[in-house]
C-alpha positions in Angstrom: 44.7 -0.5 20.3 43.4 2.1 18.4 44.6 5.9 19.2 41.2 7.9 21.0 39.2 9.2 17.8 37.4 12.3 18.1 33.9 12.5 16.1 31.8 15.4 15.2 27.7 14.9 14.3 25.9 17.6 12.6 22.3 18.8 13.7 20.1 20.8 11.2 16.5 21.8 11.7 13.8 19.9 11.9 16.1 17.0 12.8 14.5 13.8 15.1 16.2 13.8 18.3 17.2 9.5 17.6 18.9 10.6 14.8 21.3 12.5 16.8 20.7 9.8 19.4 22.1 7.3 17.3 25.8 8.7 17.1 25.8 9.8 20.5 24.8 5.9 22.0 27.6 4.5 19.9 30.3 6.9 20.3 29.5 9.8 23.3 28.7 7.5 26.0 31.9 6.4 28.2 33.2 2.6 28.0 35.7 2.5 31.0 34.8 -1.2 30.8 37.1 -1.2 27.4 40.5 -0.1 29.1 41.4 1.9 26.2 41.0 5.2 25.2 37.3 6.0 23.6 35.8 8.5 21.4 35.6 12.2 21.7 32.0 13.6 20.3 31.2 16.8 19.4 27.8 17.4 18.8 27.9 20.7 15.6 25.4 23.1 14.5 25.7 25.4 11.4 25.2 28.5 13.5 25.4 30.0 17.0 21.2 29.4 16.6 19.2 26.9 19.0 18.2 24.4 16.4 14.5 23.5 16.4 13.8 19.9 16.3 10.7 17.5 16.1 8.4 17.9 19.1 9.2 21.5 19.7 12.6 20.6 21.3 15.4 23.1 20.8 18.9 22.4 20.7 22.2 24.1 21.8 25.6 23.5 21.7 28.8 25.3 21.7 30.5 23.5 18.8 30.4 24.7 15.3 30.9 23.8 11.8 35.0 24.3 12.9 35.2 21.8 15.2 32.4 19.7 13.1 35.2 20.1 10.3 38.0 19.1 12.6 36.9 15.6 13.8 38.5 12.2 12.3 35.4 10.9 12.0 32.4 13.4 10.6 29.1 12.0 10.7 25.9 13.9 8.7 22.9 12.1 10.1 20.3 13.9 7.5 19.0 16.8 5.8 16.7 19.5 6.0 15.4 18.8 2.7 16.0 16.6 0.4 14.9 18.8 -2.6 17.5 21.6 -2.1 21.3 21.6 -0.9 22.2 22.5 2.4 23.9 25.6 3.7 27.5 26.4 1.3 29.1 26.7 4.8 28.1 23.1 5.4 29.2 21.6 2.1 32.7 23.6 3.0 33.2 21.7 6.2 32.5 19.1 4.9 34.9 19.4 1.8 37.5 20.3 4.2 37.0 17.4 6.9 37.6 15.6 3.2 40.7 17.1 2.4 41.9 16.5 6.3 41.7 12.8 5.2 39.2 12.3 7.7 36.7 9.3 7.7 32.6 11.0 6.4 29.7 8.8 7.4 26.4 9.6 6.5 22.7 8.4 8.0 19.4 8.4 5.9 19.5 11.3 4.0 22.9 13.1 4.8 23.8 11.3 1.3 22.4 14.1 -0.4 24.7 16.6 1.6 27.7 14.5 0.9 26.4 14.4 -2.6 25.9 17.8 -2.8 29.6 18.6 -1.6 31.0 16.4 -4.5 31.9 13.5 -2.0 30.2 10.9 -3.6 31.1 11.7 -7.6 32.1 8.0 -8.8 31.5 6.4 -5.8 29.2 3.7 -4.4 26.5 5.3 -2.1 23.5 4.1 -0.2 20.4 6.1 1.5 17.1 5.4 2.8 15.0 3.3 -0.3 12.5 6.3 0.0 15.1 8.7 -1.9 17.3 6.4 -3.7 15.5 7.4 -7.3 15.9 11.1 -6.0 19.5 11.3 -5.3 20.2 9.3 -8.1 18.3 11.7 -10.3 20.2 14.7 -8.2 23.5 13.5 -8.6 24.0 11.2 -11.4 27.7 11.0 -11.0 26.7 8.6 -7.7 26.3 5.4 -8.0 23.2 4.4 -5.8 22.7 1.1 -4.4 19.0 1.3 -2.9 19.5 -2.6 -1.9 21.9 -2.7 1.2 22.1 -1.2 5.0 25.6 0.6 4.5 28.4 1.0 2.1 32.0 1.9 2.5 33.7 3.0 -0.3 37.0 4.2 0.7 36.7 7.3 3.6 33.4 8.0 2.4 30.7 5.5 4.1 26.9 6.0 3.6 23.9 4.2 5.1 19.6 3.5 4.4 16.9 4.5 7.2 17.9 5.1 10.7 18.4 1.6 12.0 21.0 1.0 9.3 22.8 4.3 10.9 23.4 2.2 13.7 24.6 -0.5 12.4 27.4 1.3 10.0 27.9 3.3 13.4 28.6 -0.3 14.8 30.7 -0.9 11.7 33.0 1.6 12.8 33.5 0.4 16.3 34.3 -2.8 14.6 36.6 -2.0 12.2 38.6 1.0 14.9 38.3 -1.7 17.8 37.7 -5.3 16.8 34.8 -7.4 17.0 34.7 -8.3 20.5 34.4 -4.6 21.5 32.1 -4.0 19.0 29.9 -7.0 20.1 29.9 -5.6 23.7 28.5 -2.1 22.6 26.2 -4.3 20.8 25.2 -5.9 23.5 24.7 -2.6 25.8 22.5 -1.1 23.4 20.5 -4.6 23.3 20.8 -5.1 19.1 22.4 -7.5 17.1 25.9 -7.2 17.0 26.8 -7.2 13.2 24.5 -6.7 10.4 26.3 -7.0 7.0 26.1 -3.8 4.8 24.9 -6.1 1.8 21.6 -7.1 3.6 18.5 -6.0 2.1 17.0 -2.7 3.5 13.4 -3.6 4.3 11.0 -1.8 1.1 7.8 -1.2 2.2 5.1 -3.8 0.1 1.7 -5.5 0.2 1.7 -8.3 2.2 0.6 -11.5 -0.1 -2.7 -12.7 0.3 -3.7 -16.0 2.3 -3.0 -18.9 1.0 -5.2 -22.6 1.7 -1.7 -24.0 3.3 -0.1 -20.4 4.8 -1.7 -19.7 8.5 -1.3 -17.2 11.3 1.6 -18.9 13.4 3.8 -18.9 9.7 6.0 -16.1 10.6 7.1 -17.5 13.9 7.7 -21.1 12.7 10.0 -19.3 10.1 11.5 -17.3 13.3 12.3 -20.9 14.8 13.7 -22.6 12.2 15.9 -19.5 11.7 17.0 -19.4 15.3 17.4 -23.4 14.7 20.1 -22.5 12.1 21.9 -20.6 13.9 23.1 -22.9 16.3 23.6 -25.4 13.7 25.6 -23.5 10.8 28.0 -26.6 10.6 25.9 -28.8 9.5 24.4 -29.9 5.6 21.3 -27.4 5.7 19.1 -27.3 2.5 15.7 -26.1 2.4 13.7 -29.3 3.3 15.8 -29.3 6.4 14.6 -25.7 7.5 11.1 -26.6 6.3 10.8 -29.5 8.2 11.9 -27.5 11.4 8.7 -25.1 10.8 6.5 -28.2 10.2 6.1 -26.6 6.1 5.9 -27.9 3.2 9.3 -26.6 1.1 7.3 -25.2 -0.9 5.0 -22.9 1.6 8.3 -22.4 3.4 10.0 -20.7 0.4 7.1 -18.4 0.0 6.8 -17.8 3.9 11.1 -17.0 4.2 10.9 -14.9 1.4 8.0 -13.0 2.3 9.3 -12.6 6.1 13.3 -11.8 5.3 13.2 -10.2 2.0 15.9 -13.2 0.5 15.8 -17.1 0.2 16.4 -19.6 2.4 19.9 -20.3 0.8 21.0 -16.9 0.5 20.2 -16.1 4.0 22.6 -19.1 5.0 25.3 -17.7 3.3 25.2 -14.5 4.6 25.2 -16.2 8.1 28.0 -18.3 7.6 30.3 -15.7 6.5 29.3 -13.7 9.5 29.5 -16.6 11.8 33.3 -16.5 10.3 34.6 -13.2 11.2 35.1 -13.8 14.5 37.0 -16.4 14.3 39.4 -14.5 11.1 39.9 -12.0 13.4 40.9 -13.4 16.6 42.3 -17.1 16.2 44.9 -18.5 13.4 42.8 -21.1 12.7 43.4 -22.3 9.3 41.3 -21.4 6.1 40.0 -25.1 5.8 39.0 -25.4 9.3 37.2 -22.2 9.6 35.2 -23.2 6.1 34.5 -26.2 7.8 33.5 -25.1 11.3 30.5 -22.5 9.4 29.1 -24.9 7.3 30.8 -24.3 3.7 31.6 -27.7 1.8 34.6 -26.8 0.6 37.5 -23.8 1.4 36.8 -22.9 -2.5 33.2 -22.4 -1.4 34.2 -20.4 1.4 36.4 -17.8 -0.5 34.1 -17.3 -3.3 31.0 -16.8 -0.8 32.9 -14.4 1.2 34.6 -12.7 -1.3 31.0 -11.9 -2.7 29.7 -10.9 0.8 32.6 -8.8 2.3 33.9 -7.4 -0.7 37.7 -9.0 0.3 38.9 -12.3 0.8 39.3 -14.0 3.7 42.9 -13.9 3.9 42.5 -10.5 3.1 39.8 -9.5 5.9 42.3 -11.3 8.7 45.4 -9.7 7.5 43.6 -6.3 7.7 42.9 -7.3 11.6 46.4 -8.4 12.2 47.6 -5.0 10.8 45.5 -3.4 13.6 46.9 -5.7 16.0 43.7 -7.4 16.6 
């Protein structure tokens, strides 16, 4: 068990009321279900000043960039404007929360103000597709990944759009409380309970043109045959297998996977596989081989190399890591 975490959020003007929303779901509402101490959140503003938001909403609260300064866990959920730095008191708190050795996540575009405080410098970062080429241009000393949800890169954890705020917010819960806790806030706020940092952020595009053997139900056959994999990860699954499930041709179901998930039918299974095995690395001792086994992977080489890729650690690694925090 994890000792009770406080977290701070910042609000700035012109701020969306789910952005805020987001943190507070995840880590202000109360879990007595959990039996175990939960977070403390303090919702921050710059200044004593309601805080106007979209909609003509104001906000108020009684903490400040002290306490948003203080928190072990310090979450900037966006900026004002991308174009310009945010308030030098801001960047201050946010160097100091820094210092503290506490844990800085941003959402969307807080990356620019954890950018713009020199958080970032040499470090893996993420935002929301739309501003990737801006911050990068902003801060060349960050190295922007415009391809994945979230990142973690030591205390310093970024994320895309909004969605992907919740699931790095999720990402936390997992990695302070396990995955079974983690699934059952999950589960509360009715999402899926682990998204991988690596997967694709969604970039808006063109949809294809019509093809002579591509028809209106495509797109729901593919969402079968995925939901068909799922409950049959174990088993030798190649392309012809899926296609058959959605009553395709390989070939029309290549283009109609790609075009619906943003990845192949392959990679996709890959990325489920190692997901379906964290749960089982974090709370059984089932052996390396059988674990490999039990997800689908040919061999346990197969398995370490495909994780390792996904999850930036090795198996081993990743259950030793839960063992330390007695998980």
């Amino acid at each position: 068990m994890v000792p009770n975490r406080s977290v701070s959020v910042l609000v700035y003007p012109g701020m969306s009321a789910f952005e805020t929303g987001i943190v507070t779901e995840v880590f202000g509402l109360p879990r007595p279900e959990f039996e175990r101490p939960w977070y403390r959140l303090a919702v921050c503003a710059p200044s004593d000043a309601p805080v106007p938001m979209i909609g003509g909403a104001t906000l108020t609260t009684p903490f400040g960039l002290d306490e948003f300064a203080a928190a072990d866990t310090v979450i900037v959920p966006g900026v004002a404007n991308v174009h310009f730095d945010p308030p030098p008191a801001v960047l201050d708190a946010l160097r100091t929360a820094h210092d503290r050795g506490a844990r800085i996540l941003s959402i969307c575009s807080g990356a620019f103000a954890l950018a713009a405080a020199g958080l970032l410098d040499g470090r893996r970062a993420t935002t929301h597709w739309r501003y990737a080429d801006l911050l990068q241009r902003r801060f060349p000393a960050v190295h922007v990944d415009p391809g994945v949800l979230y990142l973690a890169d030591g205390d310093v954890w970024t994320s895309a759009g909004s969605a992907a705020g919740l699931d790095l917010c999720l990402h936390v819960v997992r990695a302070d409380h396990g995955a079974t806790i983690a699934n059952a806030v999950a589960r509360r706020l009715v999402v899926q309970p682990h998204r991988d940092g690596g997967q694709a952020q969604f970039i808006e595009a063109p949809m294809p043109g019509r093809t002579d053997d591509a028809d209106d139900g495509g797109d729901d056959r593919i969402a079968r045959s995925v939901d068909w994999a799922l409950t049959h990860l174990a088993e030798p699954l190649t392309v012809d297998v899926l296609a058959r499930q959605a009553h395709m041709s390989a070939r029309t179901y290549l283009r109609h996977f790609t075009r619906t998930t943003g990845t192949s039918p392959i990679r996709w299974l890959i990325r489920q596989r190692v997901q379906a095995s964290l749960a089982l690395l974090e709370s059984t001792d089932t052996p390396i081989e059988q674990i490999a086994a039990a997800v689908g992977f040919e061999t346990p080489v197969t398995f370490r190399h495909h994780f390792t890729n996904t999850m930036r650690t090795s198996p081993s690694a990743y259950r030793q890591a839960f063992r330390v925090k007695g998980h």
